[in-house]
Backbone bond lengths (Angstrom), bond angles and torsions (degrees), N, CA, C in turn:
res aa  C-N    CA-C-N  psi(-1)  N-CA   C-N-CA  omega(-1)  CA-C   N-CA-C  phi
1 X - - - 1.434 - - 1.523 107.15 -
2 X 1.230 115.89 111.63 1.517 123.38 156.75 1.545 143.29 -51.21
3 X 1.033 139.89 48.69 1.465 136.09 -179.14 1.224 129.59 -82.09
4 X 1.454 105.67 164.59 2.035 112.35 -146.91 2.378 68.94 -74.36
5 X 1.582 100.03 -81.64 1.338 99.27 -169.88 1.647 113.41 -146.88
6 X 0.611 127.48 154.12 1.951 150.39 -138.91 1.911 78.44 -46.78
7 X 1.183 120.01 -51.73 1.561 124.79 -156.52 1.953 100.12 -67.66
8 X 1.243 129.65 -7.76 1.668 119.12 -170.24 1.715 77.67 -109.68
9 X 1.094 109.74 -8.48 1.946 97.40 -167.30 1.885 86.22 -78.46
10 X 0.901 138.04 -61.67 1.662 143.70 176.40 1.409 113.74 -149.81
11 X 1.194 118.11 150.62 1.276 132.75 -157.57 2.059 96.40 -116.92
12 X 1.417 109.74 11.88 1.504 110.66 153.28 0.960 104.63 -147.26
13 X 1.400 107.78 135.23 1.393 136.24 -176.82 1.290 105.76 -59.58
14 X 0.785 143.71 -5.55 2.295 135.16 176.73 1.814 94.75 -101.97
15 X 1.403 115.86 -27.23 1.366 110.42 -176.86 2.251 109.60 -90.98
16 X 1.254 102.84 -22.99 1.629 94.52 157.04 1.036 109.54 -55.55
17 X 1.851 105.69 -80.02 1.257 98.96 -158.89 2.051 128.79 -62.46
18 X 1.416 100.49 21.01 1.855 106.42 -179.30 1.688 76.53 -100.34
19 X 1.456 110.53 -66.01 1.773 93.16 -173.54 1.364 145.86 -27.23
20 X 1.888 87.25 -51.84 1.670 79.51 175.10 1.689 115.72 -91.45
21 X 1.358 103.69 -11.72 1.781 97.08 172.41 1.917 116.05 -64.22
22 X 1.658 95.40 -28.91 1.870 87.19 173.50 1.168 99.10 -88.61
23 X 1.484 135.87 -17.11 1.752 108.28 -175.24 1.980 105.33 -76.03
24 X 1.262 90.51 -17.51 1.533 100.27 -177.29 1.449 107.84 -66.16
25 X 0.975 107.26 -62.68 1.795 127.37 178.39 1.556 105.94 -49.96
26 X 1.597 116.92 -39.22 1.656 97.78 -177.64 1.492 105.92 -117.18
27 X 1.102 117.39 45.80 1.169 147.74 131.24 1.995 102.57 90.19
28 X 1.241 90.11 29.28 1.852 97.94 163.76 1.777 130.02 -68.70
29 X 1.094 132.64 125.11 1.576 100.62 172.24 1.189 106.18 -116.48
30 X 1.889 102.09 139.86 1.090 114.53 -155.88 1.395 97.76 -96.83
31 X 1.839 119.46 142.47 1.362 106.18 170.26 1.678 99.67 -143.43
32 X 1.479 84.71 155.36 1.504 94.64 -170.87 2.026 120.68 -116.68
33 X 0.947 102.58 90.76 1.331 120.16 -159.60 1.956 99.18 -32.47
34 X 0.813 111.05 -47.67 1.950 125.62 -176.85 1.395 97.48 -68.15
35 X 1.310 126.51 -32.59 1.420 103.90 -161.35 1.717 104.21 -161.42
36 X 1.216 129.77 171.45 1.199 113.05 -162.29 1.871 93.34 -109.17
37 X 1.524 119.93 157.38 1.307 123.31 173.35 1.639 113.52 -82.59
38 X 1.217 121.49 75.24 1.451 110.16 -160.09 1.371 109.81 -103.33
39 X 1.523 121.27 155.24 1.425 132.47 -168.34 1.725 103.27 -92.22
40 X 1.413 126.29 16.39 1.471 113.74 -163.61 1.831 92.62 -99.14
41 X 0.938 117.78 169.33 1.824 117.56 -173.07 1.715 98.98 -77.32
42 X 1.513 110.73 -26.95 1.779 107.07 177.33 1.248 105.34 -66.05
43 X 1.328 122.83 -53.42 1.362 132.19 164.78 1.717 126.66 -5.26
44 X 1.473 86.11 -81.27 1.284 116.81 -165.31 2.141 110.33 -71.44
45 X 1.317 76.47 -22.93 2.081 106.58 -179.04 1.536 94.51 -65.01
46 X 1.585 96.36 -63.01 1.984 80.96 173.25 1.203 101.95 -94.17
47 X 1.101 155.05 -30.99 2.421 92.96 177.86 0.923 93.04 -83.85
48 X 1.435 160.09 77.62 1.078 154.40 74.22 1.717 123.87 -28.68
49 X 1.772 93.88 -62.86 1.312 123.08 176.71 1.358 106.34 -35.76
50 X 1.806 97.17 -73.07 1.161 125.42 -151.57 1.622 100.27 -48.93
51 X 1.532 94.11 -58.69 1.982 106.33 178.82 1.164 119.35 -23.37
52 X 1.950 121.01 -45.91 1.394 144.18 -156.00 1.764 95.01 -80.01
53 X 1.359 109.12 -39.88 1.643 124.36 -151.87 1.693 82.17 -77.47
54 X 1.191 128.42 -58.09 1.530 125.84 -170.50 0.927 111.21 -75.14
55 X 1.849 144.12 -21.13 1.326 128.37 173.76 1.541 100.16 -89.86
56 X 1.629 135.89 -3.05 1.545 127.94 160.04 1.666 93.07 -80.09
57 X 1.442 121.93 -50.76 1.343 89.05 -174.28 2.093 140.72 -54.71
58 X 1.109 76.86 -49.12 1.449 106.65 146.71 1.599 128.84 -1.55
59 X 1.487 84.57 -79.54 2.177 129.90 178.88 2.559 73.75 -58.14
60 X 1.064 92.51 -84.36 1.542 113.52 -168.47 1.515 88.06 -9.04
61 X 1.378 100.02 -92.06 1.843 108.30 -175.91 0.749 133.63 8.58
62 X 1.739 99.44 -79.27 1.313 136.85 -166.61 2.133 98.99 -53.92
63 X 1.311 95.20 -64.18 1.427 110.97 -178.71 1.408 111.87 -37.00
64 X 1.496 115.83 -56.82 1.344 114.33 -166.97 1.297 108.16 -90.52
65 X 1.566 134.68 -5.92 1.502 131.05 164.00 1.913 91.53 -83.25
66 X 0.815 132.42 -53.79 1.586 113.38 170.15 1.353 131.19 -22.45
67 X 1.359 94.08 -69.73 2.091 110.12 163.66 1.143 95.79 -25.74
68 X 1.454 104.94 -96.84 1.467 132.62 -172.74 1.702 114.75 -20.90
69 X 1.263 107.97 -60.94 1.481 95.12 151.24 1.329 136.20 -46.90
70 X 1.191 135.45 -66.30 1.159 150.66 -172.76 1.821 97.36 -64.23
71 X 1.060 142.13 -82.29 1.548 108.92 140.43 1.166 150.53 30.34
72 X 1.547 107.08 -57.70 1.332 105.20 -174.62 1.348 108.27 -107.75
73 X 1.682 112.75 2.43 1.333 116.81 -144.80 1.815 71.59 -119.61
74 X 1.071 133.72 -5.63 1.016 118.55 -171.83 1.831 95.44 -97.63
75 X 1.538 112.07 -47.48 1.282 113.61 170.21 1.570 132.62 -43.83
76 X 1.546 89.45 -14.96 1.880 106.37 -172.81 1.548 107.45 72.38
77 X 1.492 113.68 55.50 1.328 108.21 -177.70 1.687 90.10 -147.54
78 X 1.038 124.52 64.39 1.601 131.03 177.37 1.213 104.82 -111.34
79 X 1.188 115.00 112.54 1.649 149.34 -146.00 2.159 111.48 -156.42
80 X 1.708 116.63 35.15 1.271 101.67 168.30 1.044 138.08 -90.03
81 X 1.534 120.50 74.93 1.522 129.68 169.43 1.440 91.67 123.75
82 X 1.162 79.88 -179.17 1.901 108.49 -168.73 1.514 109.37 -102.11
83 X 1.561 105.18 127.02 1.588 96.75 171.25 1.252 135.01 -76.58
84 X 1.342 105.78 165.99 1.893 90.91 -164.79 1.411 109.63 -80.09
């Protein structure tokens, strides 16, 4: 399996590391174009990191598309998506 980098593979860190342990297990190899999948404990220390950094970014998002809603909905301008 090809990926840009550890953070588009899942955006929480307990759900990477299940991904790449079953692509490992049924015999996929996972590679990560940004960064290498390495077995050394520094390695593994950052996408660890990294995992943590994308499920806060994540948390972030979510938060500030909330506002933003609530916001606009307060302005009387609630407009999400197009009707069918």
């Amino acid at each position: 399996m090809l990926v840009p980098a550890p953070a588009r593979l899942a955006r929480r860190e307990a759900y990477q590391v299940v991904w790449v342990e079953e692509c490992i297990r049924g015999g996929c190899e996972v590679v990560f174009v940004q960064q290498s999948l390495g077995v050394s404990p520094e390695e593994q220390l950052l996408l660890q990191m990294q995992g943590g950094f994308a499920e806060y970014e994540r948390a972030l998002i979510q938060e500030r598309t909330r506002r933003g809603r609530v916001f606009a909905a307060r302005q009387g301008r609630v407009n999400w998506g197009n009707p069918p």
